[in-house]
Structures are given as C-alpha cells and as structure tokens.
One Martini backbone bead per residue (centre of mass of N, CA, C, O) as a GRO file, in nm:
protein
  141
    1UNK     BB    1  -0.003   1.375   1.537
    2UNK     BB    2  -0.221   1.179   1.625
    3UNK     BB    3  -0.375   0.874   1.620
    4UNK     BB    4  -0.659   0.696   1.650
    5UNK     BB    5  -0.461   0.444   1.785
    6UNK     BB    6  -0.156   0.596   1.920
    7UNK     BB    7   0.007   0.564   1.732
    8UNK     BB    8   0.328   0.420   1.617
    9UNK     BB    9   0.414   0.202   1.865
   10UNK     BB   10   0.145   0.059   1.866
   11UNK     BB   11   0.171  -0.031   1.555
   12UNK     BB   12   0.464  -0.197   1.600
   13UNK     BB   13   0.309  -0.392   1.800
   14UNK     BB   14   0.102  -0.485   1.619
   15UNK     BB   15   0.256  -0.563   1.365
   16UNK     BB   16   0.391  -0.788   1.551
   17UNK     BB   17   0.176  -0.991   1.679
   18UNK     BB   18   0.066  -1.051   1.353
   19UNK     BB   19   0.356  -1.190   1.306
   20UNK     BB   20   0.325  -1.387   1.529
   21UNK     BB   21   0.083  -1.541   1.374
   22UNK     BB   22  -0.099  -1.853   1.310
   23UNK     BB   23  -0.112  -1.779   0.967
   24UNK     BB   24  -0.157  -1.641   0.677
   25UNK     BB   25  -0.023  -1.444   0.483
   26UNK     BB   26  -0.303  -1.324   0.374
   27UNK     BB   27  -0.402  -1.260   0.641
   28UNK     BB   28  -0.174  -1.101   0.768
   29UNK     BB   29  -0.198  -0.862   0.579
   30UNK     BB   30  -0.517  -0.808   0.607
   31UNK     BB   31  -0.410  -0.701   0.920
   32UNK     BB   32  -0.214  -0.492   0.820
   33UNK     BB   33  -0.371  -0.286   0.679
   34UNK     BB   34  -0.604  -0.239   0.860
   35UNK     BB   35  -0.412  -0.089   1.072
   36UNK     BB   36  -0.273   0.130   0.894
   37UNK     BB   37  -0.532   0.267   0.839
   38UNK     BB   38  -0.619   0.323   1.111
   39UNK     BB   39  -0.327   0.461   1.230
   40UNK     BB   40  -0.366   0.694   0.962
   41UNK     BB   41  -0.627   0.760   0.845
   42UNK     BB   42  -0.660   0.569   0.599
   43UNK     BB   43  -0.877   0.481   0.336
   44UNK     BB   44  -0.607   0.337   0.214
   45UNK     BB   45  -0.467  -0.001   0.218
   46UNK     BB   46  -0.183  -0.137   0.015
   47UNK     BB   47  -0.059  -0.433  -0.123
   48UNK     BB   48   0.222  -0.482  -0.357
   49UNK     BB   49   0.381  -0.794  -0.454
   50UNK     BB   50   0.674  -0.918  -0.591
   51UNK     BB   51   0.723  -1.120  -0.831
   52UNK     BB   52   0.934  -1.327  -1.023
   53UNK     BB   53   0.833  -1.181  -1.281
   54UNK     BB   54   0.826  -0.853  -1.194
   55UNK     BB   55   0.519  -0.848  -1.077
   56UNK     BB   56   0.282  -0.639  -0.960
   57UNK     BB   57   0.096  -0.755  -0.654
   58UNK     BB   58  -0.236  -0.753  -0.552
   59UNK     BB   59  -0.267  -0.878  -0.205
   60UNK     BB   60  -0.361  -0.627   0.010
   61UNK     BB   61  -0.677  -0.445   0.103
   62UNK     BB   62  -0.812  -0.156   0.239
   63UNK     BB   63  -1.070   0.020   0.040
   64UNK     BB   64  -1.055  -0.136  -0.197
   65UNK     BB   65  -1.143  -0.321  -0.402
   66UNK     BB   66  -1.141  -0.708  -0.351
   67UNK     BB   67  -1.154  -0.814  -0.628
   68UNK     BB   68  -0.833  -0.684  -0.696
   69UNK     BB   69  -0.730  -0.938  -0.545
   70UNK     BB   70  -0.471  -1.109  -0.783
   71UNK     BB   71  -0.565  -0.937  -1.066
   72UNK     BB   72  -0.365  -0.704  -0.983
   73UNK     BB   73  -0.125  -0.596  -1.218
   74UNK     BB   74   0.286  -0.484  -1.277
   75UNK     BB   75   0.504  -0.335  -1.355
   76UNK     BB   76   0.815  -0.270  -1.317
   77UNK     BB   77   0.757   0.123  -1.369
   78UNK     BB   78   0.484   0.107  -1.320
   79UNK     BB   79   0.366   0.346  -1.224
   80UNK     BB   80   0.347   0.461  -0.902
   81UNK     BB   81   0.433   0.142  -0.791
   82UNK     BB   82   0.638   0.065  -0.986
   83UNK     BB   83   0.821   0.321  -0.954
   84UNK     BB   84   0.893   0.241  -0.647
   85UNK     BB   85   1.009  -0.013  -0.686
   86UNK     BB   86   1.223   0.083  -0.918
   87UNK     BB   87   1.390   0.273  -0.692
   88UNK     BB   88   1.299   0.258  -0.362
   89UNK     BB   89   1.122   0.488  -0.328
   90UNK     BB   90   0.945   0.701  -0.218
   91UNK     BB   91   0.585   0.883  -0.256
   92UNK     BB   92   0.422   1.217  -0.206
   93UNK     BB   93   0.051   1.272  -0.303
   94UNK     BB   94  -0.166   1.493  -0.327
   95UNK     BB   95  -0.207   1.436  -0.654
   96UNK     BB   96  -0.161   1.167  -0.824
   97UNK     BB   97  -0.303   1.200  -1.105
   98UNK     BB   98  -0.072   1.423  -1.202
   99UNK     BB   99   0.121   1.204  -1.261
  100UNK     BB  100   0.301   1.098  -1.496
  101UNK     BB  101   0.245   0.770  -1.388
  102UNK     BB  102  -0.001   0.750  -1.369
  103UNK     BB  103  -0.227   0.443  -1.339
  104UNK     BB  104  -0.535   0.322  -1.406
  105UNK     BB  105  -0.740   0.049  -1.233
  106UNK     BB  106  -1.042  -0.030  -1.244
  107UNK     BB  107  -1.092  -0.197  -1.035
  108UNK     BB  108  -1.011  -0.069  -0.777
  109UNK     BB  109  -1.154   0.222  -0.723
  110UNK     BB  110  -0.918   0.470  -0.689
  111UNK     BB  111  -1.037   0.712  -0.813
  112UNK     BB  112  -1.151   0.883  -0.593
  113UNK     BB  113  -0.852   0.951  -0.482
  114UNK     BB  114  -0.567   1.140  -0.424
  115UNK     BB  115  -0.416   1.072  -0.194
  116UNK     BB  116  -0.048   0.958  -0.177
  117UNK     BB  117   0.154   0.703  -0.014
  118UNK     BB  118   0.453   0.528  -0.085
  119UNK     BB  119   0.620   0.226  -0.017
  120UNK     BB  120   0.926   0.036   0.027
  121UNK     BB  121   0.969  -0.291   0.031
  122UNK     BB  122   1.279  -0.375   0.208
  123UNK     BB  123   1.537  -0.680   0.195
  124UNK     BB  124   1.864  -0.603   0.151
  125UNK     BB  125   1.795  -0.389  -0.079
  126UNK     BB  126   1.556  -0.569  -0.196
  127UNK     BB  127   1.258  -0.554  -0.341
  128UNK     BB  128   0.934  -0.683  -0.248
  129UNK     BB  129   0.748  -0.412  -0.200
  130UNK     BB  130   0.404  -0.210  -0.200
  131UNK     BB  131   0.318   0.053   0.008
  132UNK     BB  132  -0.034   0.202   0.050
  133UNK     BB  133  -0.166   0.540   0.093
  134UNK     BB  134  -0.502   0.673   0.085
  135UNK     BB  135  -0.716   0.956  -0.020
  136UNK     BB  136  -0.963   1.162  -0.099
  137UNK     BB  137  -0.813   1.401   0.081
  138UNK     BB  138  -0.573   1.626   0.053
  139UNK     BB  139  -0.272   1.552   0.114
  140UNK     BB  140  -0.010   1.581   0.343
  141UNK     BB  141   0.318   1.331   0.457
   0.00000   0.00000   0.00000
C-alpha cells in the first residue's frame, strides 16, 4: 500500500534533507515525526530520547498533547516505550492498552489512540531512543 506522501523512498530522501537542514536539534526532530506521521497516516508519531540518567524523554510528537513535550519522562523498562528501549526490539499493537507493560501518561492525551507501533533508535547497537507511531484505529503495522 502506498502512503499519502509517495512511500518509503520519498520519505527517507525527505528525512535526509530536514537531517541536513541548518536548525536546531528541537526544530529537526519536530520536522521530522511531522514526515513520519504524514507518510504513515499515522495520526500520531513521536520521538523519545534517552537521556543520559536513562530516562526516557517525550522530546517531539505530531499528534499528542504538544505541552507534554520536555515534561513526559519513564524508565528504560518503563511502558511500552520504556520496553522497547531496554530490549531494543520493535513491538507492534493492535490495541496497545491491553499490553500488560502499557503505562498511561495522562498530560499527552494519547487515551484516544489504540494501535501502537515503536522502534528502536539505535547507533552501534546502543539504544538513542524511540519512535513512536499510534493511531485512533485498531490497525496491524
């Protein structure tokens, strides 16, 4: 199936671009779940960075609450989010809520979302981060 911005390729030629545009760290990220969500159709992608405390940090979202961005943080092992960072395997859910790891954030507003798709950032085998792709409707990634 294609996606609404033309596919994969498109996709990783626009995220090289916003990778080598002259902006802030902030500014790049928020360009670039902006892509994922819109090449997903996914109504929500977001960026969680592990920090050097190894705490997961909500750092860019299209989709959620935009005030939960700096404020939302969880342990590695933490949620689903947390899960996928301390295994660094991917984990795909029609219906994330009913995952025994699921934890809820109420400041991001991300009741409404049911299907869950997360990958891990990782460089040289070392977990950076996760990305996050959810939507409203019950969907298999």
């Amino acid at each position: 199936m294609r996606s609404a911005l033309g596919g994969p390729r498109l996709l990783l030629r626009r995220l090289r671009e916003i990778s080598a545009e002259s902006v802030s760290a902030q500014t790049r990220l928020d360009k670039i779940v902006i892509q994922i969500a819109a090449n997903m159709v996914a109504e929500v992608c977001s960026v969680y960075v592990l920090r050097a405390d190894q705490r997961l940090e909500l750092y860019a979202t299209e989709g959620l609450n935009r005030e939960a961005v700096h404020l939302t943080t969880m342990h590695t092992g933490e949620g689903l989010v947390g899960l996928i960072a301390k295994s660094a395997e991917p984990l795909a859910l029609s219906e994330a809520q009913d995952h025994p790891a699921f934890s809820y954030k109420p400041e991001t507003g991300e009741e409404a979302y049911h299907s869950f798709l997360g990958v891990p950032i990782l460089r040289g085998g070392n977990t950076l981060g996760v990305l996050v792709v959810q939507n409203k409707v019950r969907r298999v990634y």
